[in-house]
LONU-136974 format. One line per 5 residues: number of its first residue (from 1); for each residue x negated, y, z of C-alpha. Coordinates in steps of 0.02 Angstrom, whole numbers, m for minus. Last residue first. Example, Ala and Ser with C-alpha at 12.3 -4.5 7.8 and 13.67 -1.06 7.14 Angstrom:
2> m684/m53/357 | m615/m225/390
END
This chain:
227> m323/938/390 | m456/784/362 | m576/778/245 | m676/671/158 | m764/708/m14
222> m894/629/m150 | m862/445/m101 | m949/354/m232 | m861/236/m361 | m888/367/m505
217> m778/492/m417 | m673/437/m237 | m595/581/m147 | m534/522/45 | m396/651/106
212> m353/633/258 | m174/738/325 | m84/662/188 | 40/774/65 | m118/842/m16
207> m147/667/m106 | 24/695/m208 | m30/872/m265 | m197/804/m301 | m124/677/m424
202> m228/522/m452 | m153/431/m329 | m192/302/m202 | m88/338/m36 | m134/249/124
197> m6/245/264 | m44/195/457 | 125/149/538 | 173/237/701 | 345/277/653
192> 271/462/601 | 194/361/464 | 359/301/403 | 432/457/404 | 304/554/308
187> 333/408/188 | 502/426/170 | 459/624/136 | 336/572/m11 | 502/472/m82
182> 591/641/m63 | 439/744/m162 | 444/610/m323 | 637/625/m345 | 618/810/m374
177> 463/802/m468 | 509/654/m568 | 469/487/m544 | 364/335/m641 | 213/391/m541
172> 290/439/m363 | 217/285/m279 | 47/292/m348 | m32/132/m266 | 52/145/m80
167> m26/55/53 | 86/39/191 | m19/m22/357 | 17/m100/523 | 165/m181/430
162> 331/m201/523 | 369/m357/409 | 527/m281/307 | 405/m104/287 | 351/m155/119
157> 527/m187/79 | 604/m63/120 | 480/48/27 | 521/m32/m119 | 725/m23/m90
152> 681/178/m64 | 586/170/m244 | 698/78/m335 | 839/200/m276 | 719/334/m331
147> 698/243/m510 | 885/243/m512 | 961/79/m477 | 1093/m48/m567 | 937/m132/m633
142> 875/m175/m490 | 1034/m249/m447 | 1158/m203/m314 | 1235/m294/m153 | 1121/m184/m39
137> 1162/m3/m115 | 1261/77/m12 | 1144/41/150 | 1016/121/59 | 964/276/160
132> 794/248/162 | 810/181/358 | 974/106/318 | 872/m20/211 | 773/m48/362
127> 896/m110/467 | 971/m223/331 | 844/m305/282 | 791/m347/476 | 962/m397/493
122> 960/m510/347 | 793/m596/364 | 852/m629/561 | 1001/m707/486 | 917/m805/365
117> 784/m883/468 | 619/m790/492 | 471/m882/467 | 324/m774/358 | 367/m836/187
112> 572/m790/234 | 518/m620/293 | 444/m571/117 | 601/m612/33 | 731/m505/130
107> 688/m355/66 | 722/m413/m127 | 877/m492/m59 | 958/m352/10 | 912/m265/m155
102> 999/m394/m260 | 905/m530/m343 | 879/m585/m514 | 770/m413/m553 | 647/m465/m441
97> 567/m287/m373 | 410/m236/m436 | 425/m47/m407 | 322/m1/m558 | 205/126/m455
92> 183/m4/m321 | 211/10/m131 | 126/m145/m41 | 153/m189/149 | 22/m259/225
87> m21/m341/400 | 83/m496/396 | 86/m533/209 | m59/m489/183 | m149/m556/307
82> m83/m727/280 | m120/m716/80 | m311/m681/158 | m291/m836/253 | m211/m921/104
77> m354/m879/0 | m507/m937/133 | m554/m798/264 | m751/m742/303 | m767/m577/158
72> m585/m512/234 | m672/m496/425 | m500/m479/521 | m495/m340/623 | m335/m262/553
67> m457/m279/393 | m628/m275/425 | m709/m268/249 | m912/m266/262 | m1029/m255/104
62> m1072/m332/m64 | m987/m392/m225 | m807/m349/m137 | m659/m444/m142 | m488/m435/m194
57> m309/m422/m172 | m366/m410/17 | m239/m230/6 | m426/m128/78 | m523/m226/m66
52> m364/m200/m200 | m373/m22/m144 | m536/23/m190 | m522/m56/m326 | m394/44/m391
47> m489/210/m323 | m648/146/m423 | m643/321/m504 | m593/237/m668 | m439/361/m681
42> m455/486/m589 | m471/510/m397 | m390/496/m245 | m368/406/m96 | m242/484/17
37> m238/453/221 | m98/463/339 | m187/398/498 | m84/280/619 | m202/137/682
32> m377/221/622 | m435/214/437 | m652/188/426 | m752/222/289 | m902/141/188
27> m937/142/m5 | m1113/64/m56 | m1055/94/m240 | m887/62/m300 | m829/6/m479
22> m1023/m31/m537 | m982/m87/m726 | m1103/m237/m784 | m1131/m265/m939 | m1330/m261/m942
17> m1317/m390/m815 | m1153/m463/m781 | m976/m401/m767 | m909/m320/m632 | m969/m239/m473
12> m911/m201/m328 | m997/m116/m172 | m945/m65/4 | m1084/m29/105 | m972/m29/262
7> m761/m33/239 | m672/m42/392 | m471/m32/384 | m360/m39/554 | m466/46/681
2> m411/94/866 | m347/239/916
END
């Protein structure tokens, strides 16, 4: 399999001088095409940034970053905006959907900044939406959704582009157990599809649903295991 995420000597730092907070520290690890990985750890682990280097939301102080082998350190803004949204498909905690629009329309909007025209937006919405079961659900409003609904039309939408990777950033947060465990099955699903999914949680019963685990304390790497 060949590599999708390459992080060597990772570090980030912020601040300056006798301020400065060390969020990773000479991190390096490698994803392959179609792992189902979890990054974990608590809060100020460096997980977050962790994941904002491997999602090119932002850069790291020192270090390599190959992502979908594109070097992240050598690529202007819009590159790395490019690579986003071609390569990455974000699940957030709070959903983020544009409460104006419908859910077809949510999934739709990521294809229209890489091309398609407005049919090929729709049936691509539309084909994935059935995936999370939400075919019921297209001409509805954010707000007209359950957080699990919310959810589903979230995952949709990362996976509107035909990502090589989701990365999740605690996807069953804001849910409860029940709800929580069925969006973990979507993304069993999605990884069995061939896409590579990263989870970033704090919750070890979330991380054990991955077959990688990756435990980040203190911005080091203190575990790595696969299962």
């Amino acid at each position: 399999m060949s590599e999708v995420v390459i992080l060597q000597n990772v570090s980030k730092i912020y601040g300056m001088k006798h301020e400065a907070v060390h969020a990773l520290r000479d991190v390096s690890f490698s994803i392959e095409h179609g792992e189902y990985v979890s990054i974990m750890g608590p809060s100020g682990s460096g997980k977050s940034t962790c994941m904002n280097i491997i999602g090119a939301l932002d850069r790291p102080s020192s270090g390599l970053v190959r992502i979908n082998g594109s070097d992240t350190a050598a690529m202007e803004e819009h590159e790395l905006a490019m690579l986003r949204g071609r390569a990455i498909g974000f699940v957030f905690q709070q959903y983020h959907l544009l409460t104006s629009m419908t859910v077809l329309e949510n999934v739709m909007l990521p294809l229209r900044y890489m091309g398609f025209d407005k049919q090929a937006r729709r049936k691509r919405a539309l084909e994935v939406l059935e995936q999370v079961s939400m075919s019921d659900r297209v001409r509805h409003y954010p707000a007209e959704l359950s957080g699990g609904q919310k959810q589903r039309a979230a995952i949709a939408r990362a996976m509107a582009a035909s990502p090589e990777i989701v990365l999740a950033d605690e996807p069953t947060g804001a849910l409860d157990s029940e709800t929580g465990a069925l969006v973990l099955k979507m993304f069993e699903q999605v990884n069995r599809s061939g896409t590579t999914v990263i989870l970033v949680t704090h919750d070890v019963a979330v991380a054990r649903e991955a077959r990688r685990r990756i435990k980040i304390y203190d911005g080091v790497i203190v575990e790595d295991t696969c299962v």
